[in-house]
N, C-alpha and C positions, 0 to 999 in steps of 0.2 A: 608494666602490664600494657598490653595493645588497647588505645582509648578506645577504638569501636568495640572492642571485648566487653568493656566494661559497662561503652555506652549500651434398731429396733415386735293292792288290787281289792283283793276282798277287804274287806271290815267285817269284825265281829258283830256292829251295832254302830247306829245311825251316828252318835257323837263321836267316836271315834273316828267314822270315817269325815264327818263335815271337818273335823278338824285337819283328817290328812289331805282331805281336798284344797283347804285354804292354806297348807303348807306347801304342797304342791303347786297349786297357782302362782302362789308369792316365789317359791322357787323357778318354775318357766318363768315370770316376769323379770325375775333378776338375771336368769341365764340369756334371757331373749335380749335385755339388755344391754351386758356385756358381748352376747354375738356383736347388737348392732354396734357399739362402742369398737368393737375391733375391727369390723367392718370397714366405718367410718374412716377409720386410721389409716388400714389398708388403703384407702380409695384419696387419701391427702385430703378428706375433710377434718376440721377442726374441731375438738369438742371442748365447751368452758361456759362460762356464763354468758349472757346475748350482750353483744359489744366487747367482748374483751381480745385483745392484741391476742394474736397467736406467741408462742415461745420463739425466741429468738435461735435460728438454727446452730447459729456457732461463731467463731470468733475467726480473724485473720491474724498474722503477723507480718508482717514486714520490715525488710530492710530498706535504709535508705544507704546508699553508698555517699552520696555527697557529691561537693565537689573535689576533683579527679587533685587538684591541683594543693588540695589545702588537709595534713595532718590531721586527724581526729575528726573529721567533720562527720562521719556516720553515726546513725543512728536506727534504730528499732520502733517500732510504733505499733496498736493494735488499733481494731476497727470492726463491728459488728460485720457477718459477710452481708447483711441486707445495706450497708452503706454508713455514712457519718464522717463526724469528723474524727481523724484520728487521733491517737492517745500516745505521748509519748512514755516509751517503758525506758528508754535508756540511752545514754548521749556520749558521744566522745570518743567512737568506735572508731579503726583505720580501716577503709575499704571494706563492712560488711557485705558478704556474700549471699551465702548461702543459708538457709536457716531451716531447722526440723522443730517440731515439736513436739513431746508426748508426757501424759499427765500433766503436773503444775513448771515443769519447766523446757526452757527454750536453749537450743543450741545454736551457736553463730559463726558460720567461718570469718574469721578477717585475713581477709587477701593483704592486705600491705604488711602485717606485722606476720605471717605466717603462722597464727596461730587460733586457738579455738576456744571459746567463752561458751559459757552457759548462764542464763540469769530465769528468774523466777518467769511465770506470764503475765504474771499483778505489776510486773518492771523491778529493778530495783540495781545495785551494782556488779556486773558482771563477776565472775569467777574464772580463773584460765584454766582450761582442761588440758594443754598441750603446747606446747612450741616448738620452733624451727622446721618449721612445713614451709614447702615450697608451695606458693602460689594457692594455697587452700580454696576452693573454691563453693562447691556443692557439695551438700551435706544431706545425710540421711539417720535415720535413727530404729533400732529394733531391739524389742527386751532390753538387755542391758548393754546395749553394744552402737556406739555413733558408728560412720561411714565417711570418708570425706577424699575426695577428688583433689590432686595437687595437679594445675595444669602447666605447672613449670617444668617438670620430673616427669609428667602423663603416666602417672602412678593414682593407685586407691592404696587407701588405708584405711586399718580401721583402730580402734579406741573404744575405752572402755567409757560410758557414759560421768562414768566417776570422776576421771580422767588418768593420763598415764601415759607410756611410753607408744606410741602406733605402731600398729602389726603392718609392714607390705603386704599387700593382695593381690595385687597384678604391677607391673612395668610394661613399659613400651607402645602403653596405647599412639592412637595415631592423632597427633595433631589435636591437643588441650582437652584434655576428658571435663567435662563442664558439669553439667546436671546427674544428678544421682538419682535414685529412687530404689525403694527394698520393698519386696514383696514376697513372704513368705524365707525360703532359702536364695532367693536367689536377687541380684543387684542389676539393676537399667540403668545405664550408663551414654549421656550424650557426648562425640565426640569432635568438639566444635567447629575445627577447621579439618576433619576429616569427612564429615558430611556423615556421620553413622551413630548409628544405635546401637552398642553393645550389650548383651548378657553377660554374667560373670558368677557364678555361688558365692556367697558370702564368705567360705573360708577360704576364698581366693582361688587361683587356679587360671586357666587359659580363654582369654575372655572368646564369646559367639559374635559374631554379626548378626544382626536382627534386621535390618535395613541400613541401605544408602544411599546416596545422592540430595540428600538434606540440605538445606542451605543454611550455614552457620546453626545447626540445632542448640539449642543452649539449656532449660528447664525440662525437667521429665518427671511425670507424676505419673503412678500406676494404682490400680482399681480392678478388682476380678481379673479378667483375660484382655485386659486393655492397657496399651501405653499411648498418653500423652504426652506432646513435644512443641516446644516453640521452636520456631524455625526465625533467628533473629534480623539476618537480612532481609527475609520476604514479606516480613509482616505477618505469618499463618503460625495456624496451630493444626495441628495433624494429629492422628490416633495410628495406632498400628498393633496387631495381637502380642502376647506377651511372647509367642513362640516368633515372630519376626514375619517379614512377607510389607506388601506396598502396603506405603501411608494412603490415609484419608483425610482429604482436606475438610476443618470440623470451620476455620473462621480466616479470613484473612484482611490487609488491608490494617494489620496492627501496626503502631510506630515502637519497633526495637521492642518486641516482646520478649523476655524476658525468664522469668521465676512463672512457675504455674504448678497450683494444688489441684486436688478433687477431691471433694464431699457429696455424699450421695448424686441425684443427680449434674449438678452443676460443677463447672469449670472457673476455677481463680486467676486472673496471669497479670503482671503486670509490667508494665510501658513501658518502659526507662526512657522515652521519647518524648513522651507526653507529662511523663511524672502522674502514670495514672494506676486503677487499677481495676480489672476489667471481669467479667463475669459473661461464661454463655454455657448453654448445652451441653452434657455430655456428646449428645450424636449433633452440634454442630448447631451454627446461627448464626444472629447478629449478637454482637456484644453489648451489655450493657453496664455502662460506666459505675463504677461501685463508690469509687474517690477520686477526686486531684489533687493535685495541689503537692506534691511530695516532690522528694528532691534524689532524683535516679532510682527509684527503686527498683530491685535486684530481686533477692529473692521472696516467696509466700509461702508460708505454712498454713491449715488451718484446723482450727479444731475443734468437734459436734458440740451442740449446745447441750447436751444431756451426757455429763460423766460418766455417769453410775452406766449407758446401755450400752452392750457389745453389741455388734451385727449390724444389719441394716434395716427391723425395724425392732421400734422398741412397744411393748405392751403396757398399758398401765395395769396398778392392782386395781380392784376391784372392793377391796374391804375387806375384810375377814369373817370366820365366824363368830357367829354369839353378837354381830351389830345390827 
């Protein structure tokens, strides 16, 4: 492998009606309540007892690739996205890549062994879902079906989450297909030393161009009508529509950025330069430092802190009746 590659009305009578009055009342205060309680939410105010921690938004993972020179030295780690010390899930990896997650487990490409593990998110001993892939690099995951980028071959494939034989999806990309990302039916594909952003469907087929002129683009994370892209020479991070057309510079001035997620508003990427791992704006900023201290990190997944909510906002209950 090339090292810079790597590096949510009336009453009948007075009693009866005093009565449906205070039913009523009690009912608008409960209703006016719940308005304000989702209001609140809406508006990213916090609701809990005075002084208590908001809920923690969600979790990261990461890869560490290691060093380049020495067998087994990768490893997996987690880390709240508001920052900490990291956690390691799992050790002894050859060149972890790329990484997806969804529900309670984690998928992992390893670039040197050409092959693909899955391990719990709590950590625990990898599992092989596949071998003899060329150069595996970025990974993706939908329902029940992984995604994975071989930039030896500049081929996608795809696999069953279970694990299994890989389907070809496309050949002949141009020049290392690197970062993945699925969105809906359709697959975002970075193509690292061709400088571009490919579309591609899921069941394969003849990949789009979306954009070019990229410099070494590597990680690609997508969200509604938006693709994110690290661009690894330049230090930036760029957006561009899902239908294609020019990037927007969202950060720049990163060393070797790398892997990058999105959760709600904010952006995940991390360093491989720095050994860091970095957090800014969907629509662009400065960065701010989330960890160090890691050793090459490559790819980010990340995942909401509330399982149980689909979408993007989540409502609480309220109580039921008869409380």
């Amino acid at each position: 492998m090339n090292q810079n590659f790597r590096q949510s009305r009336c009453a009948p009578h007075r009693p009866y009606r005093t009565i449906t009055a205070r039913v009523t009342r009690r009912a608008r205060a409960a209703a006016a309540a719940g308005l304000l309680a989702i209001t609140m939410m809406l508006a990213g105010v916090g609701i809990g007892p005075a002084g208590a921690a908001p809920t923690p938004p969600g979790t990261l993972y990461i890869t560490e690739f290691g060093d380049i020179t020495e067998f087994g030295a990768g490893t997996v780690v987690s880390l709240p996205v508001s920052g900490g010390t990291p956690t390691t899930l799992t050790t002894g990896l050859n060149g972890p890549s790329g990484i997806a997650a969804a529900g309670d487990t984690l998928y992992v490409t390893e670039f040197d062994t050409g092959t693909v593990v899955s391990l719990p998110v709590s950590g625990g001993t990898p599992t092989t879902l596949t071998t003899g892939l060329n150069g595996p690099t970025g990974i993706a995951v939908a329902a029940d079906t992984l995604y994975v980028t071989e930039i030896d071959t500049n081929t996608v494939v795809s696999l069953p989450v279970s694990g299994g034989t890989p389907t070809t999806l496309t050949t002949g990309l141009n020049g290392r297909p690197t970062g993945i990302a699925v969105s809906g039916d359709t697959l975002y594909i970075t193509e690292y030393f061709g400088g571009a952003v490919v579309s591609l469907p899921v069941s394969g087929g003849t990949p789009t161009t979306l954009t070019t002129g990229l410099n070494k683009p590597e990680g690609i994370a997508a969200a509604g009508d938006t693709l994110y892209v690290t661009e690894f020479d330049t230090g930036t991070v760029v957006s561009l529509p899902v239908f294609g057309g020019a990037p927007t510079t969202l950060a720049t001035g990163l060393n070797a950025p790398t892997g990058i997620a999105v959760a709600g508003d904010a952006l995940y990427v991390t360093e491989s330069g720095t050994g860091s791992v970095v957090s800014l704006p969907v629509s662009g900023g400065t960065p701010t430092t989330v960890t160090t201290g890691l050793d090459r990190p490559f790819g980010v997944a990340v995942q909401p802190g509330s399982p149980a909510c689909s979408g993007s906002v989540c409502l609480p209950s309220f109580g039921s009746s008869g409380s």
